[in-house]
Steps between C-alpha positions, in 0.01 A plus 500: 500500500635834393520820673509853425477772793471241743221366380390165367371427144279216465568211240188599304614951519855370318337233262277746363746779544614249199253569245522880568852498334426255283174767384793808408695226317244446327361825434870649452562224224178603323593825468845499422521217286318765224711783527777528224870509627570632818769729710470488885611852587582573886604803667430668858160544575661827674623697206339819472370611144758797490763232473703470219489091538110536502564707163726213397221226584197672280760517226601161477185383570345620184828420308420127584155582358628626164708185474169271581560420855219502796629704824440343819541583862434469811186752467616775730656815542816685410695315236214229505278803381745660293537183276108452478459794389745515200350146361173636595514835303711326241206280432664192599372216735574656873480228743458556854551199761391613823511410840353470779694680834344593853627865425312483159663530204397811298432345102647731258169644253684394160465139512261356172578140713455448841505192718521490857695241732507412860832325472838672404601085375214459292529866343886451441403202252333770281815723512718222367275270290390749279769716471749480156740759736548679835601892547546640875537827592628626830294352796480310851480149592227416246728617219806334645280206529344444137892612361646181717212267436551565133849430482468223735330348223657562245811373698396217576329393118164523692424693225630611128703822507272820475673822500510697835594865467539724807458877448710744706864436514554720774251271704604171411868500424554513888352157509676421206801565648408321820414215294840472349663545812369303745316202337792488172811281583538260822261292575372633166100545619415627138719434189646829270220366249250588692591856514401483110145421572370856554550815349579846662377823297373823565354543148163373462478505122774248485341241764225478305668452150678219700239338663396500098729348337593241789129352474482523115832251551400298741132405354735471133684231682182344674350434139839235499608396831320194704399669815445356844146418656372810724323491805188667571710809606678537165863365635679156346370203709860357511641177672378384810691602808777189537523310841765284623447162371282649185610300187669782249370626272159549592337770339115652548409716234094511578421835565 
């Protein structure tokens, strides 16, 4: 029996807390699955609309538009807003995927697609499944978070490469830099490679020309290459995790 705030949860309050998610999968799927290639766009929900990066966001934003591309975010304010609004005013597909908070999340006005979720997991599916590319802006721990879970991903071949660009440089070459110096070298907890799977820019015009050009080449070489079963959250199944004793190989590719 679980408990949250000292309290107990019945058997029956979790199973049916169950088919609650399973309702926003659903619903999220349904939705998603019929918009046209996506970019996840994420940003501080703080940045004020005087801000040069919530200039940046409406701009690039509607350049993904002119190139085809639905916008989506997390349905808020600041750059959230700022990148609704250029897909929205571009007349472009301007996805908002809200959520729920217990200080209330304010939802941004430009969104022509708007779902609502009760759980951060379930809503973080949406970011990744249907997106063909990530950009983050300067932000918190939601930011940070997407940016890591991303490469996390891609690092581990959870996932085909998808471009991630980060606009700023004077915001993220710190943790560039950080990067390089305290997770490069000995023990080695991320390899010089990795360091290649992300872009740093500060002009918006180019991110989306390169977000471009990397899908137009990776869905060239999907027409060609075999790929890998996916799992209901749009990763590669993979192998089955191996235990001692486990005959080798053994692989699981059922998604």
């Amino acid at each position: 029996m679980g408990r949250f705030g000292g309290q107990p949860r019945s058997a029956a309050e979790e199973t049916w807390r169950v088919f609650r998610i399973m309702s926003e999968f659903v619903e999220g799927f349904d939705i998603m699955s019929q918009v046209p290639a996506a970019v996840s766009v994420f940003g501080s929900a703080r940045m004020p609309r005087d801000h040069r990066y919530y200039a940046q966001a409406e701009q690039l934003a509607a350049e993904l538009v002119r190139r085809g591309f639905a916008v989506v975010t997390g349905g808020g304010p600041g750059i959230m807003e700022a990148a609704n609004k250029g897909a929205a005013e571009a007349g472009g597909e301007s996805i908002g995927l809200n959520i729920y908070l217990p200080q209330e999340q304010i939802a941004n006005p430009f969104q022509t697609v708007a779902l609502e979720f009760r759980y951060f997991f379930c809503r973080k599916v949406m970011f990744v499944r249907y997106a063909v590319g990530f950009v983050c802006f300067p932000g918190g721990f939601g930011t940070m978070d997407e940016f890591f879970e991303a490469m996390t991903l891609i690092q581990t071949h959870k996932t085909e490469r998808f471009p991630i660009v980060l606009v700023g440089s004077e915001f993220w070459l710190p943790l560039v830099k950080w990067i390089r110096e305290h997770q490069l070298g000995v023990p080695g907890y991320v390899s010089t490679e990795d360091l290649d799977l992300f872009e740093v820019t500060d002009d918006v015009v180019w991110a989306a020309q390169h977000i471009s050009e990397v899908y137009e080449r990776n869905v060239a070489q999907r027409k060609t290459a075999l790929r890998a079963p996916l799992t209901a959250e749009g990763t590669v199944a993979g192998r089955q995790p191996r235990r001692p004793g486990m005959a080798m190989p053994y692989e699981d590719l059922h998604p």
